[in-house]
N, CA, C and O atoms as a GROMACS GRO file, in nm:
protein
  460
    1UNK      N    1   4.900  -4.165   7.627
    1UNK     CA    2   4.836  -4.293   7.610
    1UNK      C    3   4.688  -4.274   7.572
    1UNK      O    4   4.644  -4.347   7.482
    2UNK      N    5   4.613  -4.193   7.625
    2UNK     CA    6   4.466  -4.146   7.636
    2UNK      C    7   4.461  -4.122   7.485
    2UNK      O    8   4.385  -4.193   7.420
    3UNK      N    9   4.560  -3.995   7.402
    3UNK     CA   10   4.542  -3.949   7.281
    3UNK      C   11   4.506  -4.034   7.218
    3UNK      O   12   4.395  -4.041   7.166
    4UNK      N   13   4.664  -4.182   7.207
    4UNK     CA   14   4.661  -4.256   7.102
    4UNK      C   15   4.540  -4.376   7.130
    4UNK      O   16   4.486  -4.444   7.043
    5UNK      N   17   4.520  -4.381   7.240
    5UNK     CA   18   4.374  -4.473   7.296
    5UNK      C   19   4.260  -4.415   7.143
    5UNK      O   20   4.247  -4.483   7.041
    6UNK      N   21   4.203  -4.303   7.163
    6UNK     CA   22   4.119  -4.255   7.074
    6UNK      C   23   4.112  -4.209   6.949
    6UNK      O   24   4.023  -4.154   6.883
    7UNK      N   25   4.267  -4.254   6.923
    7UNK     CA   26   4.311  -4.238   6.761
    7UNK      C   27   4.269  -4.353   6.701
    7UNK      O   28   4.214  -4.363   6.592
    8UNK      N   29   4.304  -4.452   6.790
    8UNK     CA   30   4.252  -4.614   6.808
    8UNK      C   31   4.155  -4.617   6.749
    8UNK      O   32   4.143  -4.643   6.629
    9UNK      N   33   4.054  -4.586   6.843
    9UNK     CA   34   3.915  -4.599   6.834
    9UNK      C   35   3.859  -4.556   6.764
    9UNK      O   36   3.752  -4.603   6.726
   10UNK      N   37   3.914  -4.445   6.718
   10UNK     CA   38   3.830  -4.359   6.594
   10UNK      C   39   3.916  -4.411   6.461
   10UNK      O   40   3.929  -4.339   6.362
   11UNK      N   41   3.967  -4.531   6.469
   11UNK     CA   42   3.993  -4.578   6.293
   11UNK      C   43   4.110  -4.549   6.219
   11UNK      O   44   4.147  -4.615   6.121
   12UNK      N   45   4.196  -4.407   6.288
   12UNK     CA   46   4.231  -4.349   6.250
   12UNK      C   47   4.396  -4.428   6.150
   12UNK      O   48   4.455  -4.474   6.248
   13UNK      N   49   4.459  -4.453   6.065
   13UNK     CA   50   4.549  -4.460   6.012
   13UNK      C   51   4.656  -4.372   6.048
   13UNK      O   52   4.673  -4.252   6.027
   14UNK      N   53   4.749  -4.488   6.125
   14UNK     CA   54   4.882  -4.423   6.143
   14UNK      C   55   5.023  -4.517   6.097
   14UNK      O   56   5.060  -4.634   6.106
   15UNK      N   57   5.068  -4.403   6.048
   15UNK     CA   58   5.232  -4.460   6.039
   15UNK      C   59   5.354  -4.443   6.133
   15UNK      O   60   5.436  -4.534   6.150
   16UNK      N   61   5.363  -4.312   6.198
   16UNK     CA   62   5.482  -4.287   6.267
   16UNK      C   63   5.413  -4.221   6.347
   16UNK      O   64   5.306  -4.173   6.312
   17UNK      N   65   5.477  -4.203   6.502
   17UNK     CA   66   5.448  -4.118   6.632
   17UNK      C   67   5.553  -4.014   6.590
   17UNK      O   68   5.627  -4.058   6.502
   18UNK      N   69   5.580  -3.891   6.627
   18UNK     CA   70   5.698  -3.830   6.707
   18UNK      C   71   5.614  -3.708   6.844
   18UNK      O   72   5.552  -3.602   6.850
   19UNK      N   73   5.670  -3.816   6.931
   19UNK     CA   74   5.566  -3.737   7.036
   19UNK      C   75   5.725  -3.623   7.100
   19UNK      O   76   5.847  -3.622   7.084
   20UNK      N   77   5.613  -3.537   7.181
   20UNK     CA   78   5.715  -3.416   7.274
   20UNK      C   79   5.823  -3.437   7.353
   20UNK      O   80   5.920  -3.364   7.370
   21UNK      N   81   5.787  -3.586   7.419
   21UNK     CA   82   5.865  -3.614   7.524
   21UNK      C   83   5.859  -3.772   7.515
   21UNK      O   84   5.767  -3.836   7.464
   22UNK      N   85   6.017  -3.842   7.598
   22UNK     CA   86   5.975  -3.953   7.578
   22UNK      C   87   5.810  -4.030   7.673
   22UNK      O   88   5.748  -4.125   7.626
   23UNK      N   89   5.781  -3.977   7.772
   23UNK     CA   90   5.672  -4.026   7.818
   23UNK      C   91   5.565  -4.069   7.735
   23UNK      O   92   5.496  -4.170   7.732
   24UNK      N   93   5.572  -3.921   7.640
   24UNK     CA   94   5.443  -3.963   7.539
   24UNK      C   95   5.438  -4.075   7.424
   24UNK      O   96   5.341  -4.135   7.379
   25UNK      N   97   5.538  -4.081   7.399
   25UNK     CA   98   5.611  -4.191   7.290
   25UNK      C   99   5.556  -4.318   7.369
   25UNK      O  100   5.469  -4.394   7.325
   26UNK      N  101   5.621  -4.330   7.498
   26UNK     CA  102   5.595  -4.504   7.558
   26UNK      C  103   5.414  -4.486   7.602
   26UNK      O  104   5.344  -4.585   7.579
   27UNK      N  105   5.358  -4.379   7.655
   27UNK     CA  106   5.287  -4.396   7.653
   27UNK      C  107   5.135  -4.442   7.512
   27UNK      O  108   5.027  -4.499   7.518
   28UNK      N  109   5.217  -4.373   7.401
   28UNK     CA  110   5.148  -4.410   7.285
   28UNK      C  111   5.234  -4.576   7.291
   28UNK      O  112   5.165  -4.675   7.313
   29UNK      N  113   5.286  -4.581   7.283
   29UNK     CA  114   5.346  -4.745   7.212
   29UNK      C  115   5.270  -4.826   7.349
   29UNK      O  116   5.233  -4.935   7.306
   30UNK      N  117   5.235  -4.812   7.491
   30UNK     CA  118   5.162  -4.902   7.559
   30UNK      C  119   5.037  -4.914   7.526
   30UNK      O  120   4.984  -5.020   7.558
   31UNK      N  121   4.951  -4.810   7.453
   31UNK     CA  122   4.818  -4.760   7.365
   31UNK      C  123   4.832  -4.896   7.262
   31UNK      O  124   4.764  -4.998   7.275
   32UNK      N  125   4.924  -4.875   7.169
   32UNK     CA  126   4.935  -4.925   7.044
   32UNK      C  127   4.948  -5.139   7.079
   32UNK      O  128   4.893  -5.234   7.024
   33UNK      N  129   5.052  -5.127   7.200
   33UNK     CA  130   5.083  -5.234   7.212
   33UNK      C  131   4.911  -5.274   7.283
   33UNK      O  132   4.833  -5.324   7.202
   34UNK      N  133   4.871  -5.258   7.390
   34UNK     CA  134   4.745  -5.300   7.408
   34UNK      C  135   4.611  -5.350   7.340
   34UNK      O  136   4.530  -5.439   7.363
   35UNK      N  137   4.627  -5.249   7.247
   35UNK     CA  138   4.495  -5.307   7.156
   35UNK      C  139   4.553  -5.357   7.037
   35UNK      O  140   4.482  -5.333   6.939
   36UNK      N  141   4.661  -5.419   7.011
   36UNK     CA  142   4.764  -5.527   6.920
   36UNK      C  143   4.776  -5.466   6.740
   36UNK      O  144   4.760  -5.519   6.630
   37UNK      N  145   4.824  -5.282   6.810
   37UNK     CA  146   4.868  -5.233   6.681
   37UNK      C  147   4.974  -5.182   6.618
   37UNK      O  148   5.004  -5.127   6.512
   38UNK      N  149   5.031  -5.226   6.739
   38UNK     CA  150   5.182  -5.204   6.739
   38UNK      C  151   5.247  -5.174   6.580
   38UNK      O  152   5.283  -5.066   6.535
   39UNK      N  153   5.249  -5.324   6.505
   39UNK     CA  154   5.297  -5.385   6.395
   39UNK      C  155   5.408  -5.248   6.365
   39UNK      O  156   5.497  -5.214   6.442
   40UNK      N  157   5.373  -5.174   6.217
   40UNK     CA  158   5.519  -5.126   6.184
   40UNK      C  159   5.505  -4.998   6.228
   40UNK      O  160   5.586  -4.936   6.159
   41UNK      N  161   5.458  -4.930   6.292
   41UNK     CA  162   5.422  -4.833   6.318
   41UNK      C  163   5.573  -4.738   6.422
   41UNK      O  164   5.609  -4.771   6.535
   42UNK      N  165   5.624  -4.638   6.351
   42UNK     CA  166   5.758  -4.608   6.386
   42UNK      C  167   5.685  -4.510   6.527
   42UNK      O  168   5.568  -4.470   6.526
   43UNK      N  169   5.779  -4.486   6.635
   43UNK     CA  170   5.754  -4.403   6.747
   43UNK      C  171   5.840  -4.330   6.755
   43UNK      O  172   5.932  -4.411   6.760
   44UNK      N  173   5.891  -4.226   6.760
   44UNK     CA  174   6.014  -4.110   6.832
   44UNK      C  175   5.957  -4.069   6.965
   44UNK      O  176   5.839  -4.056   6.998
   45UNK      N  177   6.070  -4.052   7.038
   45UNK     CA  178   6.044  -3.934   7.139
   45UNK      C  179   6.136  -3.844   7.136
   45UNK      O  180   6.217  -3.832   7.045
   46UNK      N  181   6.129  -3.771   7.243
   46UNK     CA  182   6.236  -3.681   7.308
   46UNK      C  183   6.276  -3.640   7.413
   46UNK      O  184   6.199  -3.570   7.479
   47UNK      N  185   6.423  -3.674   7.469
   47UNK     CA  186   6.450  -3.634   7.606
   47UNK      C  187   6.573  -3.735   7.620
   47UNK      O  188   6.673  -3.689   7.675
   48UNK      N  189   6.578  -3.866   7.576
   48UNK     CA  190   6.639  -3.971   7.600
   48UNK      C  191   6.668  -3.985   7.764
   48UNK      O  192   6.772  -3.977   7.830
   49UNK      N  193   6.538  -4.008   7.797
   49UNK     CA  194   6.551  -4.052   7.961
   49UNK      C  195   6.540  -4.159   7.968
   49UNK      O  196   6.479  -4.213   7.876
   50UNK      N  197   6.606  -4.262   8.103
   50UNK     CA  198   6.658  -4.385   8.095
   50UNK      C  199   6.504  -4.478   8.060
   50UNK      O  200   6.493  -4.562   7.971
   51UNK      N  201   6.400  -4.436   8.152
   51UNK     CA  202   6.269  -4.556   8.068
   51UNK      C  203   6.275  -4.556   7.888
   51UNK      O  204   6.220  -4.639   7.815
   52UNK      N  205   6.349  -4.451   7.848
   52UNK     CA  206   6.291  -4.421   7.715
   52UNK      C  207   6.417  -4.506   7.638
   52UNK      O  208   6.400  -4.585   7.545
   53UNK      N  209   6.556  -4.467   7.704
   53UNK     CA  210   6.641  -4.565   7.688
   53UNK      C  211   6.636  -4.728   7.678
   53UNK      O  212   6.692  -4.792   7.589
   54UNK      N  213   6.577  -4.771   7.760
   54UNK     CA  214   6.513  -4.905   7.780
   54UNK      C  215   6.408  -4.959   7.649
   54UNK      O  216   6.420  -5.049   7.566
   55UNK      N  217   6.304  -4.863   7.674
   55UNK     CA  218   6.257  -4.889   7.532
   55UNK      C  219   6.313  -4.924   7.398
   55UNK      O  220   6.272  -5.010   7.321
   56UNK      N  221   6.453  -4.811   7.379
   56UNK     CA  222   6.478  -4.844   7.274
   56UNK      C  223   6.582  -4.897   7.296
   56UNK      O  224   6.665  -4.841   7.224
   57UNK      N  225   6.629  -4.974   7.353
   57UNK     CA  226   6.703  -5.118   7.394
   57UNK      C  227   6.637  -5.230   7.343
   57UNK      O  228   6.699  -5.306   7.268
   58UNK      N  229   6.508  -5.254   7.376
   58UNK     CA  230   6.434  -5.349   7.330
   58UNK      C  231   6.335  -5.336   7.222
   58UNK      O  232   6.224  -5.390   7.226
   59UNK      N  233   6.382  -5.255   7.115
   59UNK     CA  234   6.328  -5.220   6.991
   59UNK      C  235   6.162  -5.180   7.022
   59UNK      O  236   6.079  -5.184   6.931
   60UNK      N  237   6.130  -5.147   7.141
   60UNK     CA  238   6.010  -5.090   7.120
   60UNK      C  239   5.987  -4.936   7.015
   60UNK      O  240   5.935  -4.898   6.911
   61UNK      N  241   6.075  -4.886   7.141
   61UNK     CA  242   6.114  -4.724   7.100
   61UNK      C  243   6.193  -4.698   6.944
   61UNK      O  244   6.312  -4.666   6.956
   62UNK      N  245   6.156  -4.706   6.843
   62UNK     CA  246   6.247  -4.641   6.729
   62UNK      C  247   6.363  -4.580   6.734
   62UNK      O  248   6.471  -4.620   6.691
   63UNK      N  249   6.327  -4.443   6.809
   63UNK     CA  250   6.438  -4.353   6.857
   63UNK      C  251   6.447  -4.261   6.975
   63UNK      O  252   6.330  -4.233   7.000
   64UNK      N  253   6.505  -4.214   7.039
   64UNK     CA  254   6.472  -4.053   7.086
   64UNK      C  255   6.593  -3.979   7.043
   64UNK      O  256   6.688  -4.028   6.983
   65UNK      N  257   6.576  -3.827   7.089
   65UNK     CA  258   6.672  -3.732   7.062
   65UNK      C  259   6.689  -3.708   7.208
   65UNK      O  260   6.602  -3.696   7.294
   66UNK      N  261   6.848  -3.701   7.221
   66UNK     CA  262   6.917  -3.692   7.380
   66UNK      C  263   6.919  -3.553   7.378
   66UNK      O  264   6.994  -3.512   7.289
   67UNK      N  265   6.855  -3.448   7.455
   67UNK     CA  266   6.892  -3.346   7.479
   67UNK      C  267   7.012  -3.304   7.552
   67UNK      O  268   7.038  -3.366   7.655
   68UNK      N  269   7.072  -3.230   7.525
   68UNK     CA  270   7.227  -3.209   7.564
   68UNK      C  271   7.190  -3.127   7.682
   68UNK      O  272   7.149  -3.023   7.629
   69UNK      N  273   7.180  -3.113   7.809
   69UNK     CA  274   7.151  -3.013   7.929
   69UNK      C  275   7.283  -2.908   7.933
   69UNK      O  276   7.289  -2.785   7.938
   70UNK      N  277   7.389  -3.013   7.930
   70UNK     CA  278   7.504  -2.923   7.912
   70UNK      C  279   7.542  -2.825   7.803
   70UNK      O  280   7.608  -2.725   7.829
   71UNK      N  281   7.500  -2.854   7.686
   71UNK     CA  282   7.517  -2.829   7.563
   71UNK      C  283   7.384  -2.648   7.575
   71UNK      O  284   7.410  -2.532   7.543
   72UNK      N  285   7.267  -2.700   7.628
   72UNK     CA  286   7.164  -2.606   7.669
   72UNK      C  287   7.249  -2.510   7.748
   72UNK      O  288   7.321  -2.414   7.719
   73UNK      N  289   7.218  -2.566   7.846
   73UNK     CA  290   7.323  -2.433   7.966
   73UNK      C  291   7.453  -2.332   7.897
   73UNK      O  292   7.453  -2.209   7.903
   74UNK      N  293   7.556  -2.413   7.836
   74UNK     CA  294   7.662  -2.368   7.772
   74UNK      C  295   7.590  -2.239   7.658
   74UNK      O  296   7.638  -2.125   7.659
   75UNK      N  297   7.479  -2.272   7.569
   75UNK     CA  298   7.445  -2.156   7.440
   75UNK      C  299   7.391  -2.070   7.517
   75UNK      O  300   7.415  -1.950   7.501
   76UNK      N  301   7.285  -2.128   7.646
   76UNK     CA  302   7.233  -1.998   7.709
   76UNK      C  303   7.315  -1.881   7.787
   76UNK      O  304   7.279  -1.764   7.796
   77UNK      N  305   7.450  -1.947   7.848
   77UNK     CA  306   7.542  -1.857   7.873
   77UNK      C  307   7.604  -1.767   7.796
   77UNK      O  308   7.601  -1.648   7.827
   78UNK      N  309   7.671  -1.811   7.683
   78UNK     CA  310   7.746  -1.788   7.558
   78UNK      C  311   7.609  -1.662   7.486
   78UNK      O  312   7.652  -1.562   7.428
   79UNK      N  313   7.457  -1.680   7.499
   79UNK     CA  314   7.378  -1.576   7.466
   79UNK      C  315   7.395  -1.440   7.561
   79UNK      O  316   7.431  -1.325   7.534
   80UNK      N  317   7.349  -1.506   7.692
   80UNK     CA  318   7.348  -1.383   7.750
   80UNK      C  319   7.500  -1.319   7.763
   80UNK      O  320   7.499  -1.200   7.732
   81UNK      N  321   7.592  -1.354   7.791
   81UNK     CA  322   7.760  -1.307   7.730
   81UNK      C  323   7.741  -1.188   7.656
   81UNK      O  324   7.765  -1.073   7.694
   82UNK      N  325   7.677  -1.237   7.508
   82UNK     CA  326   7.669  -1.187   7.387
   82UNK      C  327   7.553  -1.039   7.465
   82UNK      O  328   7.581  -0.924   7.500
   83UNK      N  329   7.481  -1.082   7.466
   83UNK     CA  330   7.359  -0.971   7.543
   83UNK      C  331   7.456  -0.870   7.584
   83UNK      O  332   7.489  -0.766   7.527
   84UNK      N  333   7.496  -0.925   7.701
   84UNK     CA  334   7.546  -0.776   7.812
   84UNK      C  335   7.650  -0.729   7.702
   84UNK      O  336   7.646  -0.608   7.678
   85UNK      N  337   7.710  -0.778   7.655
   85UNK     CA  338   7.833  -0.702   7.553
   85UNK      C  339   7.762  -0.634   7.447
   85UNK      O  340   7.827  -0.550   7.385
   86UNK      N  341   7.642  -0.653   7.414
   86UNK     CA  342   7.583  -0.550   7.348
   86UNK      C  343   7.603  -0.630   7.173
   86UNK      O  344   7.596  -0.561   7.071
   87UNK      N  345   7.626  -0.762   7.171
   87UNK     CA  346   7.616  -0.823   7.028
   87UNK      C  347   7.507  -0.848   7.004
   87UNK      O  348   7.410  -0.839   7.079
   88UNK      N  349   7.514  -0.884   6.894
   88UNK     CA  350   7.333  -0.913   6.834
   88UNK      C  351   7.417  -1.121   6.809
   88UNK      O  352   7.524  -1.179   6.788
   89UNK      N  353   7.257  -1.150   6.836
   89UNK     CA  354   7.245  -1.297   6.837
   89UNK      C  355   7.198  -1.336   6.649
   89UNK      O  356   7.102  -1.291   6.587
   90UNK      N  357   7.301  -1.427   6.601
   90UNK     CA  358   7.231  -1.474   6.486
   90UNK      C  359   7.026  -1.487   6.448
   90UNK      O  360   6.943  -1.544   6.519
   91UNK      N  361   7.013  -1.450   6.385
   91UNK     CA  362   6.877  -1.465   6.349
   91UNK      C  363   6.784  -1.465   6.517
   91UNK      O  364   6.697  -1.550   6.539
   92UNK      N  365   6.805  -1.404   6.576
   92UNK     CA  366   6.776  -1.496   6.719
   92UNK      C  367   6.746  -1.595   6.795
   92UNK      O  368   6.662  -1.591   6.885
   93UNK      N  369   6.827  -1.711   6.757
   93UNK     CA  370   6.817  -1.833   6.728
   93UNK      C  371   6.956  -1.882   6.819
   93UNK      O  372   7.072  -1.850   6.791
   94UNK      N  373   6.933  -1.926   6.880
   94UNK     CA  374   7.109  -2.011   6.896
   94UNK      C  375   7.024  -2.152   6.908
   94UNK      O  376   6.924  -2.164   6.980
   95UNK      N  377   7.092  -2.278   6.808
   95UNK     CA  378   7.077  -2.386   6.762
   95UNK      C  379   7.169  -2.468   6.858
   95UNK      O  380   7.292  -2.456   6.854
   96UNK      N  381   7.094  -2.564   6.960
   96UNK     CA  382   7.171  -2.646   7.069
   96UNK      C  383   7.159  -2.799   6.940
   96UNK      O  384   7.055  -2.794   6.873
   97UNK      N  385   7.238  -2.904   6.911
   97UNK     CA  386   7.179  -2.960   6.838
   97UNK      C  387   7.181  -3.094   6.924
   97UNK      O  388   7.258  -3.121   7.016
   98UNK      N  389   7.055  -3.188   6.861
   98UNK     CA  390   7.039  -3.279   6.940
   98UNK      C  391   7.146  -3.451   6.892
   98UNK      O  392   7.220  -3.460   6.795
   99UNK      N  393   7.122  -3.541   6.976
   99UNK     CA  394   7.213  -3.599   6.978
   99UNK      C  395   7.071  -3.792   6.919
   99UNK      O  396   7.012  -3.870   6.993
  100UNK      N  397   7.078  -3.786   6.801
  100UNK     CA  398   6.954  -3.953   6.809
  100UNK      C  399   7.018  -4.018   6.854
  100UNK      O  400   7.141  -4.022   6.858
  101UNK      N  401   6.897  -4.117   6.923
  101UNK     CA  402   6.991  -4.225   7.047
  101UNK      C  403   6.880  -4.360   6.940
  101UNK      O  404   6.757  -4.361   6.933
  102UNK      N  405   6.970  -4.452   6.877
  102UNK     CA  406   6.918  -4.605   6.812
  102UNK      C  407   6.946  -4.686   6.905
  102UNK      O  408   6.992  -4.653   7.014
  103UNK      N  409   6.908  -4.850   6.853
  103UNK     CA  410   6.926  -4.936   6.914
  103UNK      C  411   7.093  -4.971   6.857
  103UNK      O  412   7.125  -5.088   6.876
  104UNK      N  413   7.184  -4.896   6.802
  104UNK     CA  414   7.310  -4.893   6.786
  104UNK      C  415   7.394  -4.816   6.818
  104UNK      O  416   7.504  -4.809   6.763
  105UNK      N  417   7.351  -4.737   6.924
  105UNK     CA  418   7.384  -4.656   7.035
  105UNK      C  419   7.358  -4.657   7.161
  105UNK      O  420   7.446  -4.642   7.246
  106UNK      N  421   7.201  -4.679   7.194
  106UNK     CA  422   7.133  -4.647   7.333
  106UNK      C  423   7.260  -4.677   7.431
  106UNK      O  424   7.291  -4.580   7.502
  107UNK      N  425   7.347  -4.810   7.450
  107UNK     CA  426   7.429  -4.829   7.524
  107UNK      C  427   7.541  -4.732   7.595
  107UNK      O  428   7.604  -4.752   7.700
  108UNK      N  429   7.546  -4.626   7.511
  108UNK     CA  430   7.630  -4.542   7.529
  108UNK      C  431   7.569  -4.424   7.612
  108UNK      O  432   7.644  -4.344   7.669
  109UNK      N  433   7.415  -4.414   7.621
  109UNK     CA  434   7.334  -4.319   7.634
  109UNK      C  435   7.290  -4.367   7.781
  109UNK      O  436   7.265  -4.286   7.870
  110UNK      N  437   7.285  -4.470   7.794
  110UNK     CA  438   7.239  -4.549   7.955
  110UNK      C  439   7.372  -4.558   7.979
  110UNK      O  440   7.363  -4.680   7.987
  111UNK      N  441   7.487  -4.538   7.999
  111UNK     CA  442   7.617  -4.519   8.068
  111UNK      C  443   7.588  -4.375   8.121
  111UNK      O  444   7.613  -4.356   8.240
  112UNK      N  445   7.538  -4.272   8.047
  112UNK     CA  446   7.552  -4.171   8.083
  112UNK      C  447   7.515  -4.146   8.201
  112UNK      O  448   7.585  -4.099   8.291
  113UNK      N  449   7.312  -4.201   8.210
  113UNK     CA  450   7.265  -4.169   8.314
  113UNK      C  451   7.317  -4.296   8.441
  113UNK      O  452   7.275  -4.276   8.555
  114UNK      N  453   7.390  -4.399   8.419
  114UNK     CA  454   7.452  -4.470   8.498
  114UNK      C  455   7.613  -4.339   8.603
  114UNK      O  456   7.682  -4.352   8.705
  115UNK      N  457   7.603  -4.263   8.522
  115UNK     CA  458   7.770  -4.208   8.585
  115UNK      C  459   7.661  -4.128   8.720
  115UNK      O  460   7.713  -4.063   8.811
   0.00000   0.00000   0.00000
């Protein structure tokens, strides 16, 4: 919120957020919404945690990307597997891929953290 506070202030021209996490996202869009600059200005986050869910329920939030925890855990196993057996890892890279959560989805994404 602080960042986009002084992006504010200093004039600065913006079009789109994509912040680290969803915190930073709502916290820039409560920045943006406060000093009434909301207008078209796109936001991402990342994490798809339920405040962030909410957000983009009510078209604040643009988007986030749902990180898969399971999907994480599962490649990091499937690496080290590969490790002790003595394989080599693609490029050293294993690619978990993420899941965008819209306002033509989120519903499905707040069930989750509802189970």
């Amino acid at each position: 919120m602080t960042v986009m506070e002084n992006w504010i202030q200093a004039g600065d021209e913006i079009d789109a957020i994509v912040a680290n996490n969803d915190e930073m996202a709502i916290g820039a869009i409560m920045a943006l919404e406060e000093a009434n600059k909301r207008g078209d200005i796109i936001v991402a986050g990342i994490d798809g945690t339920i405040d962030a869910l909410e957000y983009v329920k009510q078209g604040k939030l643009n988007i986030s990307a749902f990180q898969d925890a399971y999907g994480q855990g599962k490649g990091a196993i499937e690496a080290a597997i590969k490790a002790v057996n003595g394989e080599k890892l693609d490029n050293n890279f294993i690619n978990i891929p993420f899941e965008l959560v819209t306002q033509d989805n989120v519903d499905e994404y707040i069930k989750k953290w509802e189970k």
